[in-house]
C-alpha positions as CSV (number, residue, x, y, z in Angstrom):
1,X,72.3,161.0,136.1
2,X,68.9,159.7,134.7
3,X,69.5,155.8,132.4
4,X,68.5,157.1,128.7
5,X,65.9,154.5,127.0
6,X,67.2,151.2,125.6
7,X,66.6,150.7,122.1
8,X,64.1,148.1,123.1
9,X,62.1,151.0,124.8
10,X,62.4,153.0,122.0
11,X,61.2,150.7,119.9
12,X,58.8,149.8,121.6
13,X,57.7,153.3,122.2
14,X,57.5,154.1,118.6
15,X,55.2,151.5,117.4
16,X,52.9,152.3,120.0
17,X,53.2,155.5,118.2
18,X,53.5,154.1,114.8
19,X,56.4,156.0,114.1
20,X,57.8,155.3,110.6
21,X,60.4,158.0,109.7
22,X,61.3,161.5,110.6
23,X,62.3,164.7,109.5
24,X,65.0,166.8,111.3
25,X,66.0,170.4,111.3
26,X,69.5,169.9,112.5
27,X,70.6,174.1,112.8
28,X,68.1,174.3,114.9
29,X,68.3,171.2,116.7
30,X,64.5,170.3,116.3
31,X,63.6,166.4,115.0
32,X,60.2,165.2,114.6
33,X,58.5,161.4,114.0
34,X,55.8,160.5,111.1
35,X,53.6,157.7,111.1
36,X,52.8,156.3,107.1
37,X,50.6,158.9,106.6
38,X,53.4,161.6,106.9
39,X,51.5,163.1,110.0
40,X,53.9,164.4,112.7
41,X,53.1,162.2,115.8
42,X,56.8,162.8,118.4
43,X,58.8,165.7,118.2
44,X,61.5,166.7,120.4
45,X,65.2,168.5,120.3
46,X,68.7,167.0,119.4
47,X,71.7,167.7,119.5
48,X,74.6,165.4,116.7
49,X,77.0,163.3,118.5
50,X,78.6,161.4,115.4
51,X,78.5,159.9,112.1
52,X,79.0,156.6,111.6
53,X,79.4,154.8,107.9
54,X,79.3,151.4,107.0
55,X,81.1,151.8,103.5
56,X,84.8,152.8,105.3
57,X,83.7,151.9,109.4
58,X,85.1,155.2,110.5
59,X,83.5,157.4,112.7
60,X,83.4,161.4,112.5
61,X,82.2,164.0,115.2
62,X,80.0,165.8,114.6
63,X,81.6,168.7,115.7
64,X,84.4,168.3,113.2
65,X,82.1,167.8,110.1
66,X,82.2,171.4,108.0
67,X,78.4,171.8,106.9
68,X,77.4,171.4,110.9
69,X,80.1,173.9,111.9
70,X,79.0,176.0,109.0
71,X,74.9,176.3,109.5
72,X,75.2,176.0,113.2
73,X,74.2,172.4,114.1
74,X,74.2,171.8,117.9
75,X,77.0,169.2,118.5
76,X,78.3,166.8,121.5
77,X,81.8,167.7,122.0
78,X,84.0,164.8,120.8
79,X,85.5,163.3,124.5
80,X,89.0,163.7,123.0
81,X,91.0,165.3,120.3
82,X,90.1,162.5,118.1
83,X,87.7,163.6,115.8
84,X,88.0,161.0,112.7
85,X,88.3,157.0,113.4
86,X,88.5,154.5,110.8
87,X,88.2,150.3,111.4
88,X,85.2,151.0,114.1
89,X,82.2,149.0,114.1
90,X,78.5,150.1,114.0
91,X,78.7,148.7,117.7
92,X,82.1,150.4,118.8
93,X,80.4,153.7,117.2
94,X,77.1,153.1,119.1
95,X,78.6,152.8,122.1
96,X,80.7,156.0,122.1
97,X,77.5,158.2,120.8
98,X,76.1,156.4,124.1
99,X,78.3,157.2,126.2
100,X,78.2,161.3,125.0
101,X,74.5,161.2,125.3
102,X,74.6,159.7,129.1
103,X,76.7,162.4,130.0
104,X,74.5,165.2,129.1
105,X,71.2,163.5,130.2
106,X,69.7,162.9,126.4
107,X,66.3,160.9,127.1
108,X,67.4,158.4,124.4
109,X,70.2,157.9,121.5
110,X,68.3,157.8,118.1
111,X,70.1,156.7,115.1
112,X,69.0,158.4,112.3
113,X,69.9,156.4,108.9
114,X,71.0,159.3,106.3
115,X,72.1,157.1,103.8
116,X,72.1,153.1,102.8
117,X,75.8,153.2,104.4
118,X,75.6,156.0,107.1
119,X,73.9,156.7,110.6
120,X,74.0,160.1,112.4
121,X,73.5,159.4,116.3
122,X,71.5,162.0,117.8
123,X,71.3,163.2,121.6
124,X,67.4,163.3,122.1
125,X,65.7,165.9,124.7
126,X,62.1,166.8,125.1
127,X,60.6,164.1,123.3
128,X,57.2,164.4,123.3
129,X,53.7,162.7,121.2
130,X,52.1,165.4,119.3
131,X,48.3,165.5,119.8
132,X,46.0,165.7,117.1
């Protein structure tokens, strides 16, 4: 089973690209990088593993969230019946979501901030630089 890329890498990765946000189209399990310009420069596919907010520290599957069910998002199955977790930290979180992705060989865990107080982690395959 390949080692997905550290954050470090990541980071590292997406300055080289000067990566500065992204856009994703979730129901069809496409996500795609922007440098400040707004120019697409990484795209790839994902799949949502979990949400994780900072306001409660509780955790949700994605699979068990309604609007993903509903338009079709392409989710990790949660390991467990366990779908909703409060009193787990942004590192407890993280590591689960890590743990998912290693077992389906994601190239990397990206965190995608979706609000001041929430992160969806997202199972990253076929990341690739656009070319210009």
């Amino acid at each position: 089973m390949p080692i997905p890329l550290t954050y470090t890498e990541i980071e590292q990765l997406f300055e080289s690209l000067q990566i500065k946000t992204f856009n994703a189209a979730l129901p069809e399990g496409r996500i795609e990088w922007l440098d400040a310009s707004g120019a697409v420069v990484a795209a790839g596919a994902c799949q949502a593993i979990l949400s994780w907010s900072s306001g409660n520290n509780s955790l949700m599957w994605a699979e068990a969230i309604a609007a993903f069910k509903d338009t079709g998002v392409p989710c990790l199955p949660p390991p467990d019946e366990e779908t909703y977790q409060e009193d787990v930290t942004e590192a407890e979180a993280e590591s689960l979501a890590t743990q998912a992705a290693q077992l389906t060989n994601a190239q990397f865990l990206y965190d995608a901030r979706t609000s001041e107080h929430s992160k969806l982690f997202l199972a990253i395959r076929d990341f690739r630089p656009v070319q210009h």
